[in-house]
N, C-alpha and C positions, 0 to 999 in steps of 0.2 A: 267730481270731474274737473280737472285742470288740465288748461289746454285742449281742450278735447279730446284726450285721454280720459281712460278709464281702464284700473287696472282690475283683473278678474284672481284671484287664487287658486291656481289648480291644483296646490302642492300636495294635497291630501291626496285624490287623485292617483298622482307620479307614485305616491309612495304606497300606495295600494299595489299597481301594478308592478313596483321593484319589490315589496316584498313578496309578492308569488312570483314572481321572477327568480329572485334568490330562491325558494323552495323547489320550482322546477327544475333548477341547473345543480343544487346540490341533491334533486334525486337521481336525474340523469347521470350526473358525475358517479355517486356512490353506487350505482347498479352497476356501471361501467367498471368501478373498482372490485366489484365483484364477481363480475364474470372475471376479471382478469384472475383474481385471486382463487378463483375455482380452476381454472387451467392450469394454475400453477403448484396447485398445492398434491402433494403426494399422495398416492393411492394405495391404503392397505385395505381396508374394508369399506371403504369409500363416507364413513362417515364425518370424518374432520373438512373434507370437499362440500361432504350434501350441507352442514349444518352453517355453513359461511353464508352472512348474512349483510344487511343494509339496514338504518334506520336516520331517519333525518326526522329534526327537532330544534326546540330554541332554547337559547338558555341566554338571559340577563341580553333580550332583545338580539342577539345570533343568529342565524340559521348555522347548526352543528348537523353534520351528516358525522354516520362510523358505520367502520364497515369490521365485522369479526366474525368471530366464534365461539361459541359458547362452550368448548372442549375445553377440558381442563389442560388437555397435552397439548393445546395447540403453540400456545409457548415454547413451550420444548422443542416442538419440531420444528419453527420458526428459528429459534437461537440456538440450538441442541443443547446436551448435555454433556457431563462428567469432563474427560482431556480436552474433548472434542468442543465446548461450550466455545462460544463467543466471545472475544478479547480474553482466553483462557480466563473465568472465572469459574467453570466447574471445577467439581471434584475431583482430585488425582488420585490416583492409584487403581479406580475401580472401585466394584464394590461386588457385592453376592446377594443374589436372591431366589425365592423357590418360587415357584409357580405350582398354581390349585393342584397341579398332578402330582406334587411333590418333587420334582425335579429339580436340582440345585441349576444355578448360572452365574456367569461371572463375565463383567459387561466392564467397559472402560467408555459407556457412555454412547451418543450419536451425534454424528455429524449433523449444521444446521442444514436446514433445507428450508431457507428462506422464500415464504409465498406470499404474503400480506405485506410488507414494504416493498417488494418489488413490483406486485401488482398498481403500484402507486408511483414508484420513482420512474420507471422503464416508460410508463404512460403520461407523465408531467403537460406535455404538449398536445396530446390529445385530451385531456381530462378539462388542460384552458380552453381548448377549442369548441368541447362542449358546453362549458360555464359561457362562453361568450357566445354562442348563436344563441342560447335559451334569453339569454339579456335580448340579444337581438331581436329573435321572434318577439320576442314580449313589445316592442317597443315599435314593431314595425309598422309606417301608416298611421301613428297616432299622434 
């Protein structure tokens, strides 16, 4: 004690509470990104929408939230394919194929139909706004 000071260390503490902090604001965030990316994502049988998912975790001290799919097409219908692909890097000319029925087709590919970045970019300001009340609750009154 100098001066009549005495200093106390809380800093274990703080960082107790910032790091469940970080973990609640990137679950709220990544749920958030997933309902959005379920709204937006296209409906044929509904299962690239039902299978859109969330998971928050750490890696080399991070909190990493992702938000996806575990659909092999879901790529494809994000960035499409063949003419139609993204910064034209699909396939040109088409191509052919049969389906179980035996029935021959001939496709020049699909348009994207971008849902998983959008779900993220169009919401930027709302996604900060729930990383920072979740900081905030965490911190309020202590």
């Amino acid at each position: 004690m100098a001066n009549g000071f005495t200093f106390e260390d809380k800093s274990g503490i703080v960082k107790k509470i910032m790091d469940a902090a970080a973990k609640q604001a990137m679950e709220a965030a990544t749920l958030f990104i997933e309902g959005q990316a379920k709204s937006l994502a296209p409906v044929d049988s509904g299962e690239l929408r039902d299978k859109i998912d969330h998971k928050v975790g750490e890696k080399g001290g991070n909190i990493i939230g992702t938000v996806g799919s575990p659909m092999f097409y879901a790529p494809y219908v994000e960035y499409g394919t063949g003419e139609h692909a993204e910064n034209g890097s699909g396939r040109k000319g088409g191509w052919s194929y049969q389906t179980p029925d035996g029935e021959w087709h001939h496709t020049f590919g699909n348009k994207p139909q971008p849902f998983m970045r959008p779900a993220f970019r169009r919401n930027r300001k709302q996604i900060e706004s729930i990383i920072g009340d979740k900081y905030k609750a965490s911190f309020k009154g202590k």
